[in-house]
N, C-alpha and C positions, 0 to 999 in steps of 0.2 A: 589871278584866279586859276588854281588847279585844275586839271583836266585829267581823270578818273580812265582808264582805262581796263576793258576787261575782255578774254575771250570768252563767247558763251555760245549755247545753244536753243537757237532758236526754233519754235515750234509754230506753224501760223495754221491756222484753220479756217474755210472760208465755206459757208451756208449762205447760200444764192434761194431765195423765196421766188417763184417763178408764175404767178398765179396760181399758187398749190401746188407746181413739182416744184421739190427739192431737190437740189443739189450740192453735195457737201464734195471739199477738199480740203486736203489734210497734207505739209508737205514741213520735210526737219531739216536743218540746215548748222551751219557751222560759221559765228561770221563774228562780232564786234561789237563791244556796246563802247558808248564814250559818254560823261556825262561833265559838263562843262557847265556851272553859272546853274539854272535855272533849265537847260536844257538836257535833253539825251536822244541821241541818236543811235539806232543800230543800223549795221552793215552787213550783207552777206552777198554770197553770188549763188545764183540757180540755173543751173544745166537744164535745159529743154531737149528731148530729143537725141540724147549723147552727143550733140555739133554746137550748140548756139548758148553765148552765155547773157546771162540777163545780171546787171547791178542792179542791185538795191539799195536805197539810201530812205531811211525811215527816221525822221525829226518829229521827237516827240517835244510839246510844251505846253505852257498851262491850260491855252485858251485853243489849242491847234493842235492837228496832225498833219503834216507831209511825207507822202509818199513817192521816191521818185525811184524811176527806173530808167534803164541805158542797157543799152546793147540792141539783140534783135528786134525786142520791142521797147518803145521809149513811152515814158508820161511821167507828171507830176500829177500828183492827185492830193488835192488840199481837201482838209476836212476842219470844221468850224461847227461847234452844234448850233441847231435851227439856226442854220442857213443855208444858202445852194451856193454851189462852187463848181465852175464847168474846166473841162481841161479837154487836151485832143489826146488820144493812145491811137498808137500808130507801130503798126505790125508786118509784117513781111504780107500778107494779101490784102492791105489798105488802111482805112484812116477812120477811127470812128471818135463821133462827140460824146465827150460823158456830162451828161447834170448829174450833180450829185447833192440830196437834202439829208446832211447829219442831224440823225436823231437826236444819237446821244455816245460821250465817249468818255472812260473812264481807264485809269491809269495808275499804276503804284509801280514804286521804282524796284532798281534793284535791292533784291535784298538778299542777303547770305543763306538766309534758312531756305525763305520760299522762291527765292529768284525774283522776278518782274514780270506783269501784267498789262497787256494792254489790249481794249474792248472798244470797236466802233459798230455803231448800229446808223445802218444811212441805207437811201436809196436811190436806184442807178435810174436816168433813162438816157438809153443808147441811140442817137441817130432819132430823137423826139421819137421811140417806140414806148411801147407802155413803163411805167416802171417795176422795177422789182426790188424786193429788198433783202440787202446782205448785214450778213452778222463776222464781222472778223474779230478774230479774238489770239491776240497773238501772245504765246509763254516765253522767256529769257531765260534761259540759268545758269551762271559761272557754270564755264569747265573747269573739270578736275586739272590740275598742272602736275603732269605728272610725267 
């Protein structure tokens, strides 16, 4: 089985519903898609703060999302529609639990013209406080090789 390699640029955006405030972030990065079998995965790293680096490792598949991160701050974050999936994220000021109940998530790969797609609608609650709900939606697009 082939394993597809490509650099691209990724775009994530994340809309946190907060009991009616919103909060949006919006953040571009530069990092790795791989598409093996049935799966695809992108990779990047994110600077916090111009000191602290955070990995990314994002496993996209048919039935799933995996989200993991490493460095300052560390988690897996499974998503699975209608279901809950709990994980710990753990940060340089402590340790919080996350419930998480996916809506719904929807996904197209890469593609030449429009690049790749991927949408989770799910909701958090933190340390059993209320929940809220996030819309991520993350864009891929071959870079130029130039």
């Amino acid at each position: 089985m082939d394993t597809v390699q490509k650099k691209v640029r990724i775009t994530l955006s994340v809309r946190i519903n907060d009991q009616g405030q919103l909060e949006d972030n919006t953040s571009t990065h530069i990092g790795n898609y791989y598409r093996k079998g049935n799966m695809d995965v992108l990779t990047y790293e994110e600077n916090i703060e111009d000191t602290a680096a955070i990995n990314n490792f994002i496993t996209i598949q048919a039935d799933k999302v995996s989200i993991k991160r490493t460095g300052v701050v560390s988690m897996t974050q499974k998503f699975r529609e209608n279901q809950i999936t709990e994980n710990i994220y753990k940060h340089p000021h402590g340790t919080l639990h996350m419930e998480t109940f996916t809506d719904a998530i929807t996904h197209q790969q890469l593609d030449e013209n429009d690049g790749g797609h991927l949408s989770i609608s799910y909701k958090v609650k933190l340390n059993g406080q209320e929940e809220r709900a996030h819309e991520l939606v993350l864009h891929y697009k071959e870079e130029d090789s130039q």
